[in-house]
VORO-685313 format. One line per field, with one value per residue (C-alpha): residue in one letter; chain; x, y, z. Coordinates in Angstrom, 3 decimals, decimal comma, m for minus. Example, Ala and Ser with C-alpha at 12.3 -4.5 7.8 and 13.67 -1.06 7.14 Angstrom:
<nodes>
residuo <- (a | s)
cadena <- (A | A)
east <- (12,300 | 13,670)
north <- (m4,500 | m1,060)
up <- (7,800 | 7,140)
</nodes>
This chain:
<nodes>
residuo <- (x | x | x | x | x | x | x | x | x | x | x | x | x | x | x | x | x | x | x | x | x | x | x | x | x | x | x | x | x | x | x | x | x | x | x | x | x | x | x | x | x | x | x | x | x | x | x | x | x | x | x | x | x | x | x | x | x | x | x | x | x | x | x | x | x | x | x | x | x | x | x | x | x | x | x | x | x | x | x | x | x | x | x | x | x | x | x | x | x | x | x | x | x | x | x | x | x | x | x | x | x | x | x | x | x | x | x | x | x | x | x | x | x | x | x | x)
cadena <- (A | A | A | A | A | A | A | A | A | A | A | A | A | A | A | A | A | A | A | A | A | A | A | A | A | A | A | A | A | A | A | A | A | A | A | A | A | A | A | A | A | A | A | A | A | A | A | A | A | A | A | A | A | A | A | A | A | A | A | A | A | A | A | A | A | A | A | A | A | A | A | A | A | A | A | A | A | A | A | A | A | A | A | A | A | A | A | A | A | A | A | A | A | A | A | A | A | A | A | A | A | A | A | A | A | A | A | A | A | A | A | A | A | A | A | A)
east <- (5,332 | 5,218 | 4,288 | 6,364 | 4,428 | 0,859 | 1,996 | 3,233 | m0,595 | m2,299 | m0,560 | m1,748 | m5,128 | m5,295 | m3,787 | m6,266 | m8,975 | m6,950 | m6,963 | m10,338 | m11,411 | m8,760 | m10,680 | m14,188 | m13,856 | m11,934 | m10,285 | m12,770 | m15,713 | m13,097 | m13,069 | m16,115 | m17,108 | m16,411 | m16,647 | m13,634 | m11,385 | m11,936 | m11,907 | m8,347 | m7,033 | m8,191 | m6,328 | m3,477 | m2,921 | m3,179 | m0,587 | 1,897 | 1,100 | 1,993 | 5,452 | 6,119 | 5,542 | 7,873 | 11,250 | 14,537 | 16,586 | 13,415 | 12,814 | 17,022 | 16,653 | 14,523 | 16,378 | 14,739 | 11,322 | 10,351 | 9,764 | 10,306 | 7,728 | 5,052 | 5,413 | 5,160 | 1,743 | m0,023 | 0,980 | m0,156 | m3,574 | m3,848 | m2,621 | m2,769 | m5,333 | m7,493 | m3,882 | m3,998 | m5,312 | m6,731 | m4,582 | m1,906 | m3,928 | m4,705 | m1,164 | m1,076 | m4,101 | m2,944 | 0,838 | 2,353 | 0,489 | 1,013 | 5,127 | 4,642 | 2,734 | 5,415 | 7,766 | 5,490 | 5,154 | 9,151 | 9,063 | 6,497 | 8,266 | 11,554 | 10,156 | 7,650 | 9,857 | 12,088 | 8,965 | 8,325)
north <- (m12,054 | m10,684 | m6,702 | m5,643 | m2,388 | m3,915 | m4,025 | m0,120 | 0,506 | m1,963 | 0,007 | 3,118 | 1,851 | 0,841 | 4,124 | 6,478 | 4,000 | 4,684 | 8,481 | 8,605 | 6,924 | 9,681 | 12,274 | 11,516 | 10,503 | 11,265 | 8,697 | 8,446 | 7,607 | 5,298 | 3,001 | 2,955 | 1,951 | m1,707 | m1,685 | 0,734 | m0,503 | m4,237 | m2,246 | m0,396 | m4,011 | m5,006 | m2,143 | m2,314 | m6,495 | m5,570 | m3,181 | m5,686 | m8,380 | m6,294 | m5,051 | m8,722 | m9,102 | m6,015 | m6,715 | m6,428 | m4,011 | m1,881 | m1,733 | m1,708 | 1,975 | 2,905 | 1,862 | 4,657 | 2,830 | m0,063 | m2,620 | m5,424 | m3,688 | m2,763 | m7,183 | m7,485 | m5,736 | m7,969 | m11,144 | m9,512 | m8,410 | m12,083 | m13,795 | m11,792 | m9,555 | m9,533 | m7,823 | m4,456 | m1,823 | 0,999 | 3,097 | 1,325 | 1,242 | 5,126 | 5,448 | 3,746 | 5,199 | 9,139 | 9,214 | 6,464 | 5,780 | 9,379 | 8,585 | 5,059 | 6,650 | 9,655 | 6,178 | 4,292 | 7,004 | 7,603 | 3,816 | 3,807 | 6,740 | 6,046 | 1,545 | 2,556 | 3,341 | 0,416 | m2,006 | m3,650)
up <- (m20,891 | m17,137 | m16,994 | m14,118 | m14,043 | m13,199 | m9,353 | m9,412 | m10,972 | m8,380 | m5,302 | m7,006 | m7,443 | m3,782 | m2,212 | m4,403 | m2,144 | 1,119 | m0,038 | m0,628 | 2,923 | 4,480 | 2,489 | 3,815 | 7,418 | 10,873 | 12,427 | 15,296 | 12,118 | 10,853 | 13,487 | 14,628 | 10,602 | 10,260 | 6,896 | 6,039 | 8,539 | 6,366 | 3,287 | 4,172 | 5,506 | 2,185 | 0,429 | 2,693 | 2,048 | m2,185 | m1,489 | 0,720 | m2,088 | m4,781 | m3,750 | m3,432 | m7,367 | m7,809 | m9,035 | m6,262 | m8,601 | m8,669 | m4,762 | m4,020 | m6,285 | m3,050 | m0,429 | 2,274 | 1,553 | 4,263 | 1,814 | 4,882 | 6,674 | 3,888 | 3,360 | 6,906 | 7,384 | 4,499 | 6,821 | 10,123 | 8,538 | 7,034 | 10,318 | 12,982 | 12,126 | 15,939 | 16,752 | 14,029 | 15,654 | 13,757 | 14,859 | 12,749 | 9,828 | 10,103 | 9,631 | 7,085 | 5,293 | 6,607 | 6,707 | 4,453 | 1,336 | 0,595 | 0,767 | m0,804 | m3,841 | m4,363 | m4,288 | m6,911 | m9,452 | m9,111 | m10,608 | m13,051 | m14,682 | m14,946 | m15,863 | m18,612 | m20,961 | m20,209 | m20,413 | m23,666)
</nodes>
């Protein structure tokens, strides 16, 4: 049987990283770090993956939230990625993830119950 929820708890999973990395650096340390701007790419591509495993009905109840565009970045890191800029991926890390995971937890409340 498929758990529809284990996306919703992978995103969260991969923002608290993104939160963390916005916690403990600037963006100036964060891209001059290799290592966390492959780690938030990382993060970031989870993320895009997982809202593809998350059901239509479940994203249309969110229709304010750039699902095209959170799918979109997981391609461009995977196939374009000389052409991300860190800049982009600060955004991500500082500005979105915190409205994506307010989204997420709106969904894994009101789905738990629903899920067998």
């Amino acid at each position: 049987m498929k758990d529809d929820l284990i996306p919703l708890r992978d995103i969260l999973k991969e923002i608290e990283f993104l939160h963390s990395v916005r916690d403990r650096t600037t963006f100036e340390s964060f891209k001059a770090s290799s290592s966390d701007v492959r780690a938030a790419s990382y993060s970031i591509m989870v993320i895009s993956e997982a809202v593809r495993r998350i059901p239509a009905e479940w994203l249309d109840e969110h229709p304010a939230t750039p699902w095209h565009a959170i799918r979109t970045i997981g391609n461009k890191l995977r196939h374009e990625y000389q052409r991300i800029s860190e800049i982009i991926l600060w955004g991500v890390i500082t500005i979105h993830s915190a409205t994506l995971k307010a989204t997420v937890e709106d969904m894994l409340a009101k789905h738990t119950n629903q899920n067998p």
